[in-house]
C-alpha positions in Angstrom: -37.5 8.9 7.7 -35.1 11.3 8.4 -31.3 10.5 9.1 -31.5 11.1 12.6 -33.6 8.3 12.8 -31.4 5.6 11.9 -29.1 6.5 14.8 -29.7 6.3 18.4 -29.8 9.0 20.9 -27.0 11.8 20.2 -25.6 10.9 23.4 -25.9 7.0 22.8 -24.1 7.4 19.5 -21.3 9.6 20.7 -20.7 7.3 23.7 -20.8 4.1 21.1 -18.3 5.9 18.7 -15.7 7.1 21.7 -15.6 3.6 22.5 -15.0 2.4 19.3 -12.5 5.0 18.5 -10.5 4.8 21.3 -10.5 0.9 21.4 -9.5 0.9 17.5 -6.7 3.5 18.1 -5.3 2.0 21.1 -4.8 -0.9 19.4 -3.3 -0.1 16.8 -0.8 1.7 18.7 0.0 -1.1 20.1 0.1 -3.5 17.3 2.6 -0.6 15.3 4.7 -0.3 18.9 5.8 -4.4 18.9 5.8 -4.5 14.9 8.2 -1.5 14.4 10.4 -3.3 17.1 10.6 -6.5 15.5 11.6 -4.9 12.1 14.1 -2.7 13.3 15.6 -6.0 14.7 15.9 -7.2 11.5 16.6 -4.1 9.8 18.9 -2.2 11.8 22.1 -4.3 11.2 21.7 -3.3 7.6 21.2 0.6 8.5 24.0 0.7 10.6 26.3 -1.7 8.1 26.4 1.5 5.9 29.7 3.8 7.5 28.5 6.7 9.0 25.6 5.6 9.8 23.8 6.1 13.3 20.6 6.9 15.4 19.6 9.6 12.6 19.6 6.9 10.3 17.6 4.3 12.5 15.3 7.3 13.3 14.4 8.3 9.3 14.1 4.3 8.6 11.6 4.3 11.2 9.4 7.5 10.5 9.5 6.0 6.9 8.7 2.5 7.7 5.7 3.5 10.4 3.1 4.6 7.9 3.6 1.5 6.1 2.7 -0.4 9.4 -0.3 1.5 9.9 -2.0 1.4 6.4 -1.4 -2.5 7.2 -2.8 -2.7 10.4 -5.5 -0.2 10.4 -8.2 -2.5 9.1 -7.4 -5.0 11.6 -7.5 -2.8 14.3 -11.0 -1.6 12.9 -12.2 -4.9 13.1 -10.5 -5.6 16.6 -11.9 -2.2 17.8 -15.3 -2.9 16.7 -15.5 -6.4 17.9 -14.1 -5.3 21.3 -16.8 -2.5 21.8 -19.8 -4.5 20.8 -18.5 -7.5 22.9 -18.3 -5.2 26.2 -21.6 -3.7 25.1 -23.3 -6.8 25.0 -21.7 -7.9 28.1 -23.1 -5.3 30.1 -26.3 -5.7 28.6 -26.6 -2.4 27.0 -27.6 -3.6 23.4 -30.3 -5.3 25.1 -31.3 -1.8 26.5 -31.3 -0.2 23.5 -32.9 -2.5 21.7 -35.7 -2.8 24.2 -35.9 0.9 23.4 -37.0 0.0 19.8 -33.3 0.1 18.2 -33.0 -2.6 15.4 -29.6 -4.0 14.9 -28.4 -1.7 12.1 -29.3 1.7 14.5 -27.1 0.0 16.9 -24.5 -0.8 14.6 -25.3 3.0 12.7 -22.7 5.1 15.3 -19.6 2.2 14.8 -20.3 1.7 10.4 -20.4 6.0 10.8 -17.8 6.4 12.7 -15.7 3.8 10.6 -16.3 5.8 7.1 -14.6 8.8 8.9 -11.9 6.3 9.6 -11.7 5.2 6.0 -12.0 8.5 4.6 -8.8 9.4 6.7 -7.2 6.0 6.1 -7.7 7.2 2.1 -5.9 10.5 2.9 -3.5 9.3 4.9 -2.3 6.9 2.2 -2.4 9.1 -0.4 -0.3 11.8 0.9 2.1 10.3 3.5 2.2 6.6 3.0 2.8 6.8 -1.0 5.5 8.9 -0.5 7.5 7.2 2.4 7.2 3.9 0.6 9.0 5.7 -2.7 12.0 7.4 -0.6 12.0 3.8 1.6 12.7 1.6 -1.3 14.6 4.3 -2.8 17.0 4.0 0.2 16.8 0.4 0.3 18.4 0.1 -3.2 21.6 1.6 -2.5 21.7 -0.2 0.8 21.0 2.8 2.9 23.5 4.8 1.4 22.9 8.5 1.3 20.0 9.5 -1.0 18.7 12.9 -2.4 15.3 13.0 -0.8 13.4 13.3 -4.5 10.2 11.4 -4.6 9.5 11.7 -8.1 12.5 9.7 -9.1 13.0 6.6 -9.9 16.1 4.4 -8.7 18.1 1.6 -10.1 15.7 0.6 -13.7 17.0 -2.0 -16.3 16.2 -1.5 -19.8 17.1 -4.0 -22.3 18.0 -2.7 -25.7 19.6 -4.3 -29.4 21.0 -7.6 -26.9 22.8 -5.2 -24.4 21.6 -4.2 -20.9 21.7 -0.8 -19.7 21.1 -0.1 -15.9 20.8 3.3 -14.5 20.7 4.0 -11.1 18.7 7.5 -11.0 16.6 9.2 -13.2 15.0 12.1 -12.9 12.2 13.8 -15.3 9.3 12.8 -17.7 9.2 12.2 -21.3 11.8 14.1 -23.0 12.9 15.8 -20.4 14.1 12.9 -18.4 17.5 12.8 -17.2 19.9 9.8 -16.4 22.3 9.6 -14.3 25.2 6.9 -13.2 24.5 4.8 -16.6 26.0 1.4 -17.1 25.7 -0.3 -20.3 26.4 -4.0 -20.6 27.1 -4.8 -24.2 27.4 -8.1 -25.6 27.6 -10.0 -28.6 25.5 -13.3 -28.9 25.4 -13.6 -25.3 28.6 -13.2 -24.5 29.5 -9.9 -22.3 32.1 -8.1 -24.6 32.6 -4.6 -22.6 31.2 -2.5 -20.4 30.4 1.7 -20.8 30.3 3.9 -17.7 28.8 7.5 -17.9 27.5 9.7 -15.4 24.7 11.7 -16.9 22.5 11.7 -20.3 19.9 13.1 -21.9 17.6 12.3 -24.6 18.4 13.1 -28.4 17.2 12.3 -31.4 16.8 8.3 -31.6 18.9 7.9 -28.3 20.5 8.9 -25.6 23.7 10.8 -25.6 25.8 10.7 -22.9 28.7 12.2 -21.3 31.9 11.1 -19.8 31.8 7.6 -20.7 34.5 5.8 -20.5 34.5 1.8 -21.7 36.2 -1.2 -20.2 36.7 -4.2 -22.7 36.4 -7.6 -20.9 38.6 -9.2 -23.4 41.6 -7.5 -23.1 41.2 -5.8 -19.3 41.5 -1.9 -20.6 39.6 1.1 -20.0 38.9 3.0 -23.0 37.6 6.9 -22.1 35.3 7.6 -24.9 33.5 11.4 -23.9 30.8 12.3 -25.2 28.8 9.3 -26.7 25.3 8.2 -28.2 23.8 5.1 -26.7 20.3 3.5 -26.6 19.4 3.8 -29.9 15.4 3.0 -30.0 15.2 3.6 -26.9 11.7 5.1 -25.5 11.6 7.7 -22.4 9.0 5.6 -21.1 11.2 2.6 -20.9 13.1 3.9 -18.5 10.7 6.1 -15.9 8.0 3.9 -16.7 9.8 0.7 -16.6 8.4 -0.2 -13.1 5.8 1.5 -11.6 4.9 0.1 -7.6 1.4 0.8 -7.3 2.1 1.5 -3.5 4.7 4.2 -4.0 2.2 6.4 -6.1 -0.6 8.5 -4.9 -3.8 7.9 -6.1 -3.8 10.9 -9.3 0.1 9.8 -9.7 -1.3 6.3 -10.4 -3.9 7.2 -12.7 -1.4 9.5 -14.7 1.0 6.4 -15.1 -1.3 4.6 -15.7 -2.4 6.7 -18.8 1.0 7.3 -19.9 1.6 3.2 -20.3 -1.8 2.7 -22.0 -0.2 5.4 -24.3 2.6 3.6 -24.8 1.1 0.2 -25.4 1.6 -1.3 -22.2 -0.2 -4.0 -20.1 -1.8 -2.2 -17.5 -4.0 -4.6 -15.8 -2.4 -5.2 -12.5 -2.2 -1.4 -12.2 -5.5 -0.8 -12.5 -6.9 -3.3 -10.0 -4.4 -1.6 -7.3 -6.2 2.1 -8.1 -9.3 0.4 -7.4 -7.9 -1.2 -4.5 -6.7 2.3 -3.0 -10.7 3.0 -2.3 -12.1 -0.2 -1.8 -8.9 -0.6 1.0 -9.6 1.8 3.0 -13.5 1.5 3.2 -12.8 -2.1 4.9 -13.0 0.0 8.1 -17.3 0.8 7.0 -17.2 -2.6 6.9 -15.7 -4.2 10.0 -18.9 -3.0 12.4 -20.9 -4.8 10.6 -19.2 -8.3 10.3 -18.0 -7.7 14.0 -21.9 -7.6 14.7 -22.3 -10.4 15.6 -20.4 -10.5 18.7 -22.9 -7.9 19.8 -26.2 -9.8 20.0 -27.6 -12.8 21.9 -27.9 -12.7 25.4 -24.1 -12.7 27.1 -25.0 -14.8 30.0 -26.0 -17.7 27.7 -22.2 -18.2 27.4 -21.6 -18.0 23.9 -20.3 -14.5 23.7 -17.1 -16.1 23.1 -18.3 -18.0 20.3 -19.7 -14.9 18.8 -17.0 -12.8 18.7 -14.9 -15.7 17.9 -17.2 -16.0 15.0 -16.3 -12.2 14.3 -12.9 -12.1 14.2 -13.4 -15.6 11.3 -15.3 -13.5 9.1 -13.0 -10.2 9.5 -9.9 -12.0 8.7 -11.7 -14.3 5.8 -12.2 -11.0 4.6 -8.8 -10.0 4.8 -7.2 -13.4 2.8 -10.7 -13.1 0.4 -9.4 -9.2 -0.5 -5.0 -10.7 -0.9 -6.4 -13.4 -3.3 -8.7 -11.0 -5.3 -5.4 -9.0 -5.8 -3.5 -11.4 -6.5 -5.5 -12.6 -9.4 -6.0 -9.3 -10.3 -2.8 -9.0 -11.0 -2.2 -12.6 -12.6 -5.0 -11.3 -15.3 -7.1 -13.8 -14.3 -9.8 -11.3 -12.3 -10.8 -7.8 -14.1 -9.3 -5.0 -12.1 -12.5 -3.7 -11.0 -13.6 -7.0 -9.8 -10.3 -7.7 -8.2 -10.9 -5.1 -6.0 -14.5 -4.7 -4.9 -15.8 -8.3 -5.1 -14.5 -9.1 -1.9 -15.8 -5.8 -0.7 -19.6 -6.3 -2.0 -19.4 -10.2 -1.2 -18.5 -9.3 2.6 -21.1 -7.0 2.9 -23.8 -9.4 2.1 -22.3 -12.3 4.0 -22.4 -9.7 7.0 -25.7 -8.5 6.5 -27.2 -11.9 6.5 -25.4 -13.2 9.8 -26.5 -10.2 11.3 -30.3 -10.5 10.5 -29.5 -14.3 11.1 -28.0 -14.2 14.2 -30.1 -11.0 15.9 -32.5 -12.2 18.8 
């Protein structure tokens, strides 16, 4: 059988997937129009609380916060698109045309599960190169309170390491390995507890065992005085990984940035379980949208005028968003440790798929 077979007509399946991408699209305009309103509601008080700040300000928080609303919403806008199409198809009885034509359920579902892997494979890219990276300058910006920040996403912002008792906080660094760089370093000694001083230094740079520093100047809780000290070596046993690999947010990193930092704290000896669930989870995300079609099938067949069409595509939209808390609760005990990562991520995926297979042979007339 060759592939042209399991589609309909060329101009069937164009006229099926404009619908479908059109409906999907439009929606999801929509749903990011109203959602980026609300959030600004919210947000823009805080943006603006900053002095200086104005409408370029509001502007770059909402070109950064957009792509996260539509990696969100895509899916659901998959599965309202695909729900919407097939309902209006089966209203004006054109799936019972085509299938009197010979068409079995899956050739008429074929143009919508086609047309969503293109979707997916652009959801994949579109995460990968624009949504990673607005999400690491957005929480970047969020740290200092939408202060001005240099626009570098490889950076990471405000990291705690804790080291011999005391508590070191840096609010930039920039580099890898023994090239990384700190910068605006506050170190919060203490002794048995107790907060005893507090050194200040603007930049440092690995050497040796530690970290030497420069500038710092020392405040002693005790008495109230500020001690300037120069040049200084703090951090003693202190790893370069500690501090640019002391948080990694799986949704600020590409998909190869992932899998490097991933590698790096496997090297080091860290837990990297939760991490590797959400790399799994940046494929089996997007390819939701393959699957929406087919759980939104249902809506399609069974004769409209038997007035249950709004039963069916009721019955749609339950198993697209069952799918949706099924995938959040696979993640979440992915990252608890108490699902493998692999599973974590594509057992929803693989159990959907066979749930909406069988209501779709079930449920076809």
């Amino acid at each position: 059988m060759s592939l042209r077979a399991l589609f309909p007509s060329q101009i069937v399946s164009l006229y099926m997937a404009r619908l479908f991408v059109v409906r999907t699209f439009a929606l999801l305009g929509a749903l990011v129009l109203v959602l980026t309103s609300l959030d600004l509601l919210t947000e823009s008080a805080g943006i603006l609380a900053y002095p200086g700040n104005g409408n370029a300000e509001i502007l770059r928080y909402v070109t950064l916060r957009v792509p996260q609303i539509v990696a969100t919403f895509l899916p659901y806008s998959v599965l309202g698109g695909a729900i919407f199409t097939l309902a209006q198809l089966n209203q004006n009885s054109e799936v019972i045309s085509l299938k009197s034509g010979g068409l079995s359920a899956h050739q008429v579902l074929a143009p919508l599960m086609l047309s969503g892997l293109v979707v997916a494979g652009l959801s994949f890219a579109f995460n990968d190169r624009i949504v990673s990276r607005a999400t690491s300058t957005l929480e970047q910006w969020k740290k200092v309170d939408y202060a001005p920040l240099p626009v570098d996403r490889g950076d990471r912002a405000n990291v705690w390491v804790q080291s011999a008792g005391n508590l070191i906080q840096v609010n930039q660094i920039k580099g890898k390995g023994t090239a990384a760089q700190l910068y605006d370093i506050k170190v919060y000694e203490r002794e048995n507890g107790s907060l005893t001083s507090i050194l200040t230094a603007k930049h440092g740079v690995l050497a040796g065992n530690g970290w030497r520093v420069d500038g710092a100047q020392r405040f002693d809780v005790a008495s109230g005085t500020l001690t300037t000290i120069g040049t200084t070596v703090i951090a003693q046993g202190v790893r370069p990984d500690q501090f640019t690999l002391a948080h990694v947010d799986p949704d600020s990193h590409s998909f190869s940035e992932l899998r490097s930092a991933i590698g790096e704290l496997r090297q080091a000896g860290r837990p990297t379980k939760a991490l590797e669930g959400s790399l799994w989870h940046k494929l089996s995300g997007p390819l939701s949208a393959l699957l929406m079609p087919l759980l939104g099938g249902v809506s399609a067949f069974g004769l409209a005028r038997s007035g249950k069409l709004f039963v069916r595509v009721v019955i749609g939209m339950a198993l697209g968003f069952l799918y949706f808390v099924a995938d959040n609760f696979a993640l979440a005990m992915g990252n608890l440790g108490a699902y493998p990562p692999f599973l974590a991520a594509w057992a929803p995926f693989l159990l959907f798929l066979m749930i909406g297979e069988a209501v779709l042979l079930r449920t076809e007339e």
